[in-house]
N, C-alpha and C positions, 0 to 999 in steps of 0.2 A: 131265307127259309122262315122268316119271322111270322110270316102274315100267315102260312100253310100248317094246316093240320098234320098231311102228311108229305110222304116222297117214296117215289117206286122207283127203283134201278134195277133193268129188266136186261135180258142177253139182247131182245128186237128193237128196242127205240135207242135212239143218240142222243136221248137228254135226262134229265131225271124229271119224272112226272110228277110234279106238284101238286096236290089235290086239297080243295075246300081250304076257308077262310077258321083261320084261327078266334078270330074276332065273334064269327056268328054262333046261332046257340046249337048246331047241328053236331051232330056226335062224331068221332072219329070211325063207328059203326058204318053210319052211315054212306061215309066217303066212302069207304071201303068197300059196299054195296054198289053203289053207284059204279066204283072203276070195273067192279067185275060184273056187273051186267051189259058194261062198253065190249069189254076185253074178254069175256070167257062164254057169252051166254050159249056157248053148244055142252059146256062143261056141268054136266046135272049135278056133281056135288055141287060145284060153289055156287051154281045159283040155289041151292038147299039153303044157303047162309039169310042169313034175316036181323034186323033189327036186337032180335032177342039173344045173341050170339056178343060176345066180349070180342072187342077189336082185337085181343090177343088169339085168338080163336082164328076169324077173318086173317089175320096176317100169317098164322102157320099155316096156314093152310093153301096162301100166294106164293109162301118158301118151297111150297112142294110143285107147283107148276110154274115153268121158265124160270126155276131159279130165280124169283124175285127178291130183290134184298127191300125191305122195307124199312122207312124211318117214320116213327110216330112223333110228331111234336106234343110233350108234355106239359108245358111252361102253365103254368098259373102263378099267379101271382107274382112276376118277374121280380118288383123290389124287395121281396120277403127271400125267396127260394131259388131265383136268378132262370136261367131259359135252363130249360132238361127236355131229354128224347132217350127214346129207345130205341139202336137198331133189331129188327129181325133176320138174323141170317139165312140162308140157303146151306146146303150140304153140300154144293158143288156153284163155286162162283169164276165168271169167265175173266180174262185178261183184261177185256173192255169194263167190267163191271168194277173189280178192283179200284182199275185207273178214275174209274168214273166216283167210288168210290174218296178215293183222296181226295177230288177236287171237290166234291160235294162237300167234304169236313172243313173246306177253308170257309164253306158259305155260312156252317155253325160252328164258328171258332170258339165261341164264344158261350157254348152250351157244355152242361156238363151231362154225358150219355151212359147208358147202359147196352150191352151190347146179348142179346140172344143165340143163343145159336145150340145145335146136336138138340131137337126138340123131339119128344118121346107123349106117347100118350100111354099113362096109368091107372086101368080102374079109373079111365073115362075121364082123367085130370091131365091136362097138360104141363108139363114139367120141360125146364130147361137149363143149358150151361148158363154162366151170365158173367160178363165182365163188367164193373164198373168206373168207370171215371175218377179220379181223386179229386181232378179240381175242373173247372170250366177251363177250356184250352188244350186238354191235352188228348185230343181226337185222336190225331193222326199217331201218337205213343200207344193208346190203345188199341188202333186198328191195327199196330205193329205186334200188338204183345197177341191179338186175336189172332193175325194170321202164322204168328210164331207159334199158338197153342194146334192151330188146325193143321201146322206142318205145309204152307204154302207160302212160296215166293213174293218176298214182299215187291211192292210195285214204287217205292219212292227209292 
């Protein structure tokens, strides 16, 4: 996952979707634009989304069609702050997605994540739950304690 911006674990593909170079100067907005005018362009909200829109924005908004689980890779400055991400959850995530889920956390073992999820819009601000990380490494603990909060079957 290093090199990726981000990652999409979706209920229809068999892999997790990689998207855009970490490295180059293009926004995390952006990728996110770009997968949804691959993947949704009959869908007239999400093509409303635009450059001018917060990636957090863009990705609640994939949590609401196909159940998308999204990962944002956050990392700046690795030697200072070490690798970081954010997942975004869905409200209803599949058996394949879970699993697809755990094997994706072995590829950021080594990240420390924040996890999103029950996302609500207030007076036009988006608001959500969030679990966080204690240390880099402990992905797969947290996706335990997430799906222990959501009341779903854990998949390890």
């Amino acid at each position: 996952m290093d090199n990726y911006k981000l990652a999409i674990i979706n209920n229809k593909d068999n892999n997790v979707n990689r998207r855009g170079s970490i490295n180059d100067g293009d926004l995390h907005i952006n990728c996110l634009i770009s997968y949804i005018r691959e993947k949704y362009c009959d869908n007239k909200l999400l093509m409303q989304l635009n450059d001018q829109h917060t990636p957090d924005t863009a990705a609640y908004y994939l949590t609401l069609f196909d159940n998308n689980i999204l990962f944002l890779n956050t990392t700046h400055n690795v030697e200072k702050y070490g690798r970081t991400g954010i997942f975004f959850m869905p409200d209803d995530i599949s058996d394949y997605q879970r699993e697809m889920l755990y094997e994706f956390a072995d590829d950021i073992h080594d990240y420390s994540v924040d996890i999103a999820y029950d996302f609500e819009v207030e007076n036009g601000f988006l608001n959500a739950s969030e679990l966080r990380s204690s240390k880099a490494g402990d992905i797969k603990d947290l996706l335990d304690t997430y799906f222990e909060k959501k009341n779903i079957n854990k998949v390890r």
